[in-house]
KOLZAFI-589423 format. One line per field, with one value per residue (C-alpha): residue number from 1; x, y, z. Coordinates in steps of 0.5 Angstrom, whole numbers, plus 500, padded with zeros to 3 digits. Last residue first. Layout:
<pts>
pos <- [NUM_...] .
u <- [X_...] .
v <- [Y_...] .
w <- [Z_...] .
</pts>
This chain:
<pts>
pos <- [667_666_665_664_663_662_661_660_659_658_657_656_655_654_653_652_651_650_649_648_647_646_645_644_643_642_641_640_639_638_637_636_635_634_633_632_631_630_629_628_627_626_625_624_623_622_621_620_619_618_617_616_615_614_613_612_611_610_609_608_607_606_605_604_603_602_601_600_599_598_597_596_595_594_593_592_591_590_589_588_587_586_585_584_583_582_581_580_579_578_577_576_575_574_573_572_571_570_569_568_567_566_565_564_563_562_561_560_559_558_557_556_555_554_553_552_551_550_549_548_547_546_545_544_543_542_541_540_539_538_537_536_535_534_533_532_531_530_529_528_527_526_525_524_523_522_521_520_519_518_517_516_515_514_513_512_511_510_509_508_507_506_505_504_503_502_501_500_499_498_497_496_495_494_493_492_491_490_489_488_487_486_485_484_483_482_481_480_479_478_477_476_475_474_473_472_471_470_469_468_467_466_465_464_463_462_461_460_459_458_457_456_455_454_453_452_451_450_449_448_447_446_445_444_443_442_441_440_439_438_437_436_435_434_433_432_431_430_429_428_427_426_425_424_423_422_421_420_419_418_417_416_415_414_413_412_411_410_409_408_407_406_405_404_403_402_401_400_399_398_397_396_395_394_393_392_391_390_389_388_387_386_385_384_383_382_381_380_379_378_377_376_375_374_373_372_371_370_369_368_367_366_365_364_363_362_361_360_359_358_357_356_355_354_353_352_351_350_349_348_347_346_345_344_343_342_341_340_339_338_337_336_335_334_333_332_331_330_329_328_327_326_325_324_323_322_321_320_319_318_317_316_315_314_313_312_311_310_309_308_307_306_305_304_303_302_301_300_299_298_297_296_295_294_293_292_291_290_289_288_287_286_285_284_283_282_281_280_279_278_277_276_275_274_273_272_271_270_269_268_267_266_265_264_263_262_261_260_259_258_257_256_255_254_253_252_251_250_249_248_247_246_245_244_243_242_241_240_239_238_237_236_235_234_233_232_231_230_229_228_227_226_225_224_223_222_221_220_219_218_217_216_215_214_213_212_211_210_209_208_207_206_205_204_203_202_201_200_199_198_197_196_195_194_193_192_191_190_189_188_187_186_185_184_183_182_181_180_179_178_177_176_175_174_173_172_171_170_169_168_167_166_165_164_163_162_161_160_159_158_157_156_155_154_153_152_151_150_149_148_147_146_145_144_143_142_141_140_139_138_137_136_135_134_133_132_131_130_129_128_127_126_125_124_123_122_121_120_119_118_117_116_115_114_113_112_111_110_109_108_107_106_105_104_103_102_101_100_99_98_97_96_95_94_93_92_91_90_89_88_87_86_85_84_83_82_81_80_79_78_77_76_75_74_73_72_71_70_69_68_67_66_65_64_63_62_61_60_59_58_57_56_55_54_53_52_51_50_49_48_47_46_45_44_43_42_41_40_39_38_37_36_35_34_33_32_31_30_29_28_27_26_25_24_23_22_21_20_19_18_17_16_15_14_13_12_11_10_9_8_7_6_5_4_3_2_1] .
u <- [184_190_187_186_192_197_193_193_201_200_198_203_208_205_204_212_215_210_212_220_218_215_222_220_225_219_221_228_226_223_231_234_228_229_235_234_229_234_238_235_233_239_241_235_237_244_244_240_244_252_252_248_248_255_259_255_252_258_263_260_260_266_268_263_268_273_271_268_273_279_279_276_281_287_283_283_290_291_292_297_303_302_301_307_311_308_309_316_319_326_328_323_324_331_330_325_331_336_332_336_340_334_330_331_332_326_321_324_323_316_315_317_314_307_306_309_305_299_300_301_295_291_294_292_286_286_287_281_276_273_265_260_254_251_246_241_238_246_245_239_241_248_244_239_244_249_246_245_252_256_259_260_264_267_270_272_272_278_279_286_282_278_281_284_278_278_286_288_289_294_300_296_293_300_302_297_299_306_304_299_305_310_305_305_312_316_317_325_329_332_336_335_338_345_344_340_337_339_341_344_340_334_328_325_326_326_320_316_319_317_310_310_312_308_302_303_304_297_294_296_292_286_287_287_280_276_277_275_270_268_268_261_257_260_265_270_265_271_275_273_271_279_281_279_280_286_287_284_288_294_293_292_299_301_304_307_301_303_299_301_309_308_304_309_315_312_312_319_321_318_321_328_327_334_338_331_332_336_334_329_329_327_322_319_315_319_316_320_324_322_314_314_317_312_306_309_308_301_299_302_298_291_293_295_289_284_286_285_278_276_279_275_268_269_270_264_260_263_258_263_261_261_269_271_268_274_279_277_278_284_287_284_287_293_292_292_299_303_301_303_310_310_314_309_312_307_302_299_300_295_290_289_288_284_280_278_278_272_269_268_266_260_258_258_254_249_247_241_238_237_243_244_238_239_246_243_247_253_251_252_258_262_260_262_269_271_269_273_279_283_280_277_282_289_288_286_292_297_293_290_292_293_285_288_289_282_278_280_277_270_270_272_271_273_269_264_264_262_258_253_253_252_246_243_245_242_235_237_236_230_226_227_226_219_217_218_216_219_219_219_221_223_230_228_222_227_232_228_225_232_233_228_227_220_215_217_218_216_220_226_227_227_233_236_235_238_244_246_245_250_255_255_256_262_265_264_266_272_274_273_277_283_282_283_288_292_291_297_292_287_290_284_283_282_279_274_272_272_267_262_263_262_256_253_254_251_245_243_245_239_235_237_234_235_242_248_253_252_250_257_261_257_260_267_267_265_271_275_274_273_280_282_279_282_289_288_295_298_304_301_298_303_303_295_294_297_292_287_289_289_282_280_282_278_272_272_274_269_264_264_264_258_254_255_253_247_247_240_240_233_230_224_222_213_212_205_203_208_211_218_222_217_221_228_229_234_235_239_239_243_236_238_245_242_245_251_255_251_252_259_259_254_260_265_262_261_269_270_265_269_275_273_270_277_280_277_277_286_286_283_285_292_286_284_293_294_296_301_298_297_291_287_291_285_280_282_284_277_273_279_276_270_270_274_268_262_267_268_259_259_264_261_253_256_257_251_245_246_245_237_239_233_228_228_226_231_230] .
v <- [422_427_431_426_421_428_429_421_423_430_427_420_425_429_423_421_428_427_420_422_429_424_419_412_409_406_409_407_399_400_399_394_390_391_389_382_380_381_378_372_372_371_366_361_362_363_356_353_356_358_353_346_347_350_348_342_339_341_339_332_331_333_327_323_324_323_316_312_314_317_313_307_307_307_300_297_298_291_290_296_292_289_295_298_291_290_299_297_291_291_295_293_286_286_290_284_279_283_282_277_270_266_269_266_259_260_261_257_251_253_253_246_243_246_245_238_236_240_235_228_229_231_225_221_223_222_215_214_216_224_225_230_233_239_234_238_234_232_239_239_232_235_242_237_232_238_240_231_231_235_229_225_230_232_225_223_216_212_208_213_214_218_224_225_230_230_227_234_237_232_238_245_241_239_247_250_246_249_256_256_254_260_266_263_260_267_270_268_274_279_285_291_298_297_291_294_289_285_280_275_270_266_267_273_273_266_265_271_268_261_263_268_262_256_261_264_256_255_262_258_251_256_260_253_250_257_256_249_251_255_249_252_253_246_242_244_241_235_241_245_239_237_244_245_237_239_246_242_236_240_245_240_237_230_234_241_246_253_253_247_248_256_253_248_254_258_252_251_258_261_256_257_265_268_263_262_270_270_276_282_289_287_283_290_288_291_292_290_285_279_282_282_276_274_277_273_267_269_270_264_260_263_261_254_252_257_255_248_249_253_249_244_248_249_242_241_245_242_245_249_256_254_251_257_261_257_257_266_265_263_268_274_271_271_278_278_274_278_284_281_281_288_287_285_283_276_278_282_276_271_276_278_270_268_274_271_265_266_271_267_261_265_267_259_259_264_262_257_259_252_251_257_255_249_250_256_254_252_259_263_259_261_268_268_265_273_273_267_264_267_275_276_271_271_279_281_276_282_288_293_295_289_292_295_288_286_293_292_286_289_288_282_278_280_275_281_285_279_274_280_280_272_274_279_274_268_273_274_267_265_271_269_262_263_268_263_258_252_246_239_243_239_242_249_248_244_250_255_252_250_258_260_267_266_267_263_269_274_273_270_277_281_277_278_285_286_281_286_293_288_288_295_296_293_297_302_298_296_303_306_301_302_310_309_304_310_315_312_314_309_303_299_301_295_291_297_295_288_289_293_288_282_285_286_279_276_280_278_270_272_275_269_264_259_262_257_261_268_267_264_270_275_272_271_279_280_276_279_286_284_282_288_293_290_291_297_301_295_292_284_285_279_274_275_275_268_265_268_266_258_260_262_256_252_257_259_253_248_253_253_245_245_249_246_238_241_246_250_256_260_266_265_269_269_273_272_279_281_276_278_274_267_265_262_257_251_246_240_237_230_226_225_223_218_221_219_224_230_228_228_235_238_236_238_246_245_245_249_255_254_255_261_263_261_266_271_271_269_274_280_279_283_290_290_291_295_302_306_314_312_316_316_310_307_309_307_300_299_300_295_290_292_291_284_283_284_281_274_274_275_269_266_267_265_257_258_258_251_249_250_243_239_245_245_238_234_235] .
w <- [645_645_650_655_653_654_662_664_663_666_673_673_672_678_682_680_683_689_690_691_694_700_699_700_697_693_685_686_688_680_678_681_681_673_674_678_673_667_671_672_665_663_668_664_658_658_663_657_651_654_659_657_649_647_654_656_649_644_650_650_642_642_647_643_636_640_643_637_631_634_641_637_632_637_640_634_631_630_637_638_639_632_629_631_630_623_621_623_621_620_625_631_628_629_636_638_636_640_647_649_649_649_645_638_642_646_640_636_641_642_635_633_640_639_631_632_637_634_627_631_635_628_624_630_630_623_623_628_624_627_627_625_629_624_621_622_627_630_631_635_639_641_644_648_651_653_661_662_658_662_666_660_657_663_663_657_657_655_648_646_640_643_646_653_657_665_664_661_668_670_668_669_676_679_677_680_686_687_685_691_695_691_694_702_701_701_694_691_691_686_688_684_685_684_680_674_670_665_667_662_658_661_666_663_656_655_658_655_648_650_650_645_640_643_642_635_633_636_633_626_628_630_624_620_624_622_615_615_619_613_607_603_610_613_610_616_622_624_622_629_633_632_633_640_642_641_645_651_650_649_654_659_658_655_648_649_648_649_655_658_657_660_666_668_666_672_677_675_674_681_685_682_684_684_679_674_673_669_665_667_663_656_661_663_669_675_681_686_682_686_686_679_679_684_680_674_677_680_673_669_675_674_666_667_672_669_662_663_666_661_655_659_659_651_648_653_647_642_637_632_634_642_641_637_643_647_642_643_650_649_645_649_654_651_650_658_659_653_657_664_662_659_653_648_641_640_644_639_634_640_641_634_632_638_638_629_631_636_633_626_632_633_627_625_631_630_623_626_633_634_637_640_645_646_649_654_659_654_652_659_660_655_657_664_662_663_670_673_672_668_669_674_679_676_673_681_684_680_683_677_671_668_665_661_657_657_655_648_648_646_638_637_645_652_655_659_653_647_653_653_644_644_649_643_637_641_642_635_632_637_634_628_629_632_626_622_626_630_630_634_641_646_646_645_651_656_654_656_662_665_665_668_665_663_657_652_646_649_655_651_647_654_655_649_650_656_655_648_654_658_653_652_659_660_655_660_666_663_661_667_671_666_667_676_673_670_675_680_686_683_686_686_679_677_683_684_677_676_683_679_673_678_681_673_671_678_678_671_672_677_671_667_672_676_679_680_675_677_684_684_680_685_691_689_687_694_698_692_694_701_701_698_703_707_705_702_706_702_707_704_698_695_701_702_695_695_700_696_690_691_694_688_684_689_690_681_679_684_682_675_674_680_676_670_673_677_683_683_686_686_687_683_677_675_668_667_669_673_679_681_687_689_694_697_692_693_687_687_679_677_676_669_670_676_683_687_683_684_692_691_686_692_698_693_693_700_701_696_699_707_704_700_707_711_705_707_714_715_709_714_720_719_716_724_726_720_725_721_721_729_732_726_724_728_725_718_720_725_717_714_719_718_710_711_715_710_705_709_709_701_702_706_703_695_698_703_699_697_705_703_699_703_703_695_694_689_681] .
</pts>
């Protein structure tokens, strides 16, 4: 690992945006008092994008510079770390606050600073007008610099931080327009189921300090990794640390039972569901256990139950999307589908497998997003797609670029999401003989997820850009969103195309590039499963037969899809007549979050009203009050006695007189 004081430079990729969203407050503080004299003031607030995304430009660009010099390194010397000073030191636990930019590192931070400014520049055209404007900006700006503290500190309690200030600033961002009432609602939810998560985050960690006494990150996995046994106890501890952290990575990456959180939280601004939750936050998890690859793959049983979550999200993302009509709903239960196929790839040991799905899926999500955003914005608000239609002749820009994204995420051949996907299911059947044939299980629910994507995919196409117009033309007007939106589009749409070249599959005899870039973080993870002869490998032949098979899937569902929607929404109202009960478990997430409400939420709820009303109000305050008064009553009555009337004290001397007079003759 280089000198810490020649990369101190490190410090500033999470400082410019945390300094943009300084600023941007400002600005939105110098808006506020200026509309005291003028309610239509937004001049400060106007600088507030040009701010924002010049940190976020700033960030990238510094974000390359560290994957350049990276890249000049040897493999096992690709490591630049900056450590401030010694942060926590009790005991012997000794925590640094440190950065260090290695191969992963650099991966997530040139997503998260390149896809994020792509979505700056669009939010700037988007938000434009918003009385938040601001404010909004240093929302993101704020947001961004949590994510990367998340991914480049040291230790996990860093990597700590960074979670619970990209869970704060998910929940300002949800509910920034929280005068509607409902987003306010979906803010609290995701902060909330959030918080389940990390109380899993906390116990793992305390977990990993008993059992190797420190946070650092690069110890624990060196430790595992250089281990040659392990006790019992050892082994047991190790297991549930991975279970406890696996449970963190559940809430914030909305995975079976915590995504329920996910599709609320549409709530929130459009370029809000492109950056935290397609691009950055919510593959936060994928990233702590590739981190920590060693760890999960020593750890047992974990795996193969964190590739039964996996494919069971990715199946009940992918069927619920399947008969959304709201357009951004599709696109969030489907990535709760997607980020299933990814924590399938981490239960099935393709650790890299996972992070190029990742950066795929940022690439063609982040563009869906943002293209739906410009048909909402296009349509003045409206996201219904039974109430859409035709829309590819008033935003030709939108459509294209939207339609690069949907081909990559269903699939269709040559596209990053077919690469991705693919390399997804092939790891997943190349381990299908392993727990009594289980991946074999697992690697057929990701085939059939894969079907379901192609379908709702092409379905969210047709409905809204072909077919008759079915919106109300006397009060809607479609139009194509200016070019500061439509450019980000463009470029998102090139990367969703080529994006697939940093992982083509073997048998094509070229390299996999993010995997050998990854391998120095990966290397240990693989040598422990190849050790317990977990590591397994494809022939050629049937690469190709798998190659074949998700072409066809991909291309034959995609197709059936669209021609089945393509004239309208009758199909849906088909299947809304003929099967009611399947449509109206389907739109509900298999019934999950109602289950919570009645079986989770309702019985708190009552709980809590037995607590304030019956225990807190009636008994304690009761209590307390009541004596009060009785206090306060008997004061009443003895002030009678000390009116200071003469006739008064003498009436009560006498009384006293022939009271001591009784108890002498009675005694």
């Amino acid at each position: 690992m280089q000198s810490h004081e020649s990369h101190a430079w490190l410090w500033w990729i999470p400082l410019l945006p945390l300094i943009g969203s300084a600023i941007a407050g400002a600005l939105h503080l110098a808006t506020l008092r200026a509309r005291k004299s003028d309610p239509q003031a937004s001049a400060p607030a106007s600088l507030a994008p040009w701010i924002a995304c010049g940190a976020m430009l700033g960030a990238f660009v510094l974000s390359v510079t560290g994957f350049l010099e990276l890249r000049d390194l040897e493999p096992s010397a690709r490591a630049l770390a900056s450590t401030a000073h010694d942060w926590i030191s009790i005991g012997g636990l000794d925590v640094d606050l440190g950065l260090v930019l290695d191969p992963l590192s650099s991966v997530m931070t040139l997503v998260i600073t390149g896809v994020g400014f792509l979505i700056h520049v669009y939010a700037s055209g988007y938000m434009k007008g918003d009385r938040g404007y601001g404010k909004f900006f240093a929302y993101l700006n704020l947001f961004v610099f949590a994510m990367l503290m998340l991914v480049l500190s040291s230790s996990l309690l860093g990597v700590f931080i960074g979670w619970e200030g990209v869970g704060l600033c998910s929940f300002l961002l949800i509910g920034f327009w929280y005068e509607k009432g409902w987003p306010a609602e979906a803010a609290q939810k995701a902060f909330v189921m959030n918080r389940v998560g990390d109380a899993c985050f906390l116990i793992g960690s305390f977990l990993l300090i008993r059992l190797f006494g420190t946070l650092d990150l690069k110890t624990i996995a060196d430790t595992v990794g250089s281990a040659v046994s392990f006790t019992d106890e050892q082994a047991l501890h190790m297991s549930l640390a991975a279970l406890f952290l696996f449970g963190g990575c559940c809430g914030k990456s909305a995975q079976f039972p915590l995504f329920t959180w996910l599709p609320d939280a549409m709530a929130g601004p459009t370029p809000v569901s492109a950056l935290i939750h397609a691009a950055t936050m919510v593959t936060s998890g994928i990233y702590l256990v590739v981190r920590l690859n060693p760890l999960f793959a020593a750890s047992g049983w974990v795996l193969p139950l964190i590739a039964i979550v996996g494919a069971l999200t990715a199946l009940i993302g992918g069927s619920t999307a399947l008969v959304q009509r709201d357009i951004k709903k599709v696109l969030a239960y489907s990535t709760v589908s997607q980020l299933g196929y990814m924590f399938l790839a981490l239960g099935s040991g393709a650790w890299a497998a996972a992070v190029f799905h990742l950066v795929t899926h940022a690439f063609f999500k982040a563009l869906l997003f943002l293209g739906a955003g410009s048909v909402i914005h296009g349509m003045h608000g409206e996201q219904d797609m039974h109430k859409l239609g035709g829309l590819r002749r008033h935003m030709p820009r939108t459509y294209i670029t939207f339609l690069a994204g949907a081909a990559a995420l269903s699939g269709l051949p040559l596209l990053s999401g077919f690469f991705s996907k693919d390399e997804i299911l092939a790891h997943a059947f190349a381990s299908g003989g392993l727990y009594y044939g289980l991946y074999y299980g697992l690697w057929a629910v990701g085939v059939i997820t894969a079907a379901l994507t192609a379908y709702y995919t092409s379905r969210m196409v047709a409905l809204t850009f072909f077919g008759e117009e079915r919106f109300d033309h006397h009060h809607v007007h479609p139009h194509e969103s200016p070019l500061v939106m439509t450019l980000p589009l463009m470029v998102l749409a090139v990367l969703s195309i080529l994006g697939g070249v940093l992982g083509l599959p073997p048998v094509l005899h070229v390299p996999h590039l993010l995997a050998e870039w990854l391998a120095p973080v990966t290397d240990a993870g693989n040598k422990i499963l190849a050790a317990s002869h977990r590591e397994h490998h494809l022939s050629h032949t049937l690469e190709w037969i798998l190659l074949g098979l998700g072409s066809a899937i991909a291309l034959g569902f995609a197709h059936t899809g669209f021609y089945a929607h393509r004239h309208g929404t009758a199909q849906d109202e088909f299947f809304a007549h003929k099967r009611p009960t399947l449509a109206a478990t389907l739109g509900d997430a298999w019934t999950i979050d109602s289950r919570y409400a009645r079986i989770i939420v309702l019985p708190l709820r009552m709980l809590s009203f037995l607590i304030a009303v019956v225990v807190d109000q009636f008994a304690i305050d009761g209590l307390v009050n009541g004596t009060g008064r009785t206090a306060r009553d008997i004061a009443q009555y003895s002030r009678r006695a000390v009116d200071g009337s003469l006739a008064s004290y003498a009436l009560w001397m006498g009384a006293g007189a022939l009271a001591i007079c009784a108890l002498w003759m009675w005694s």
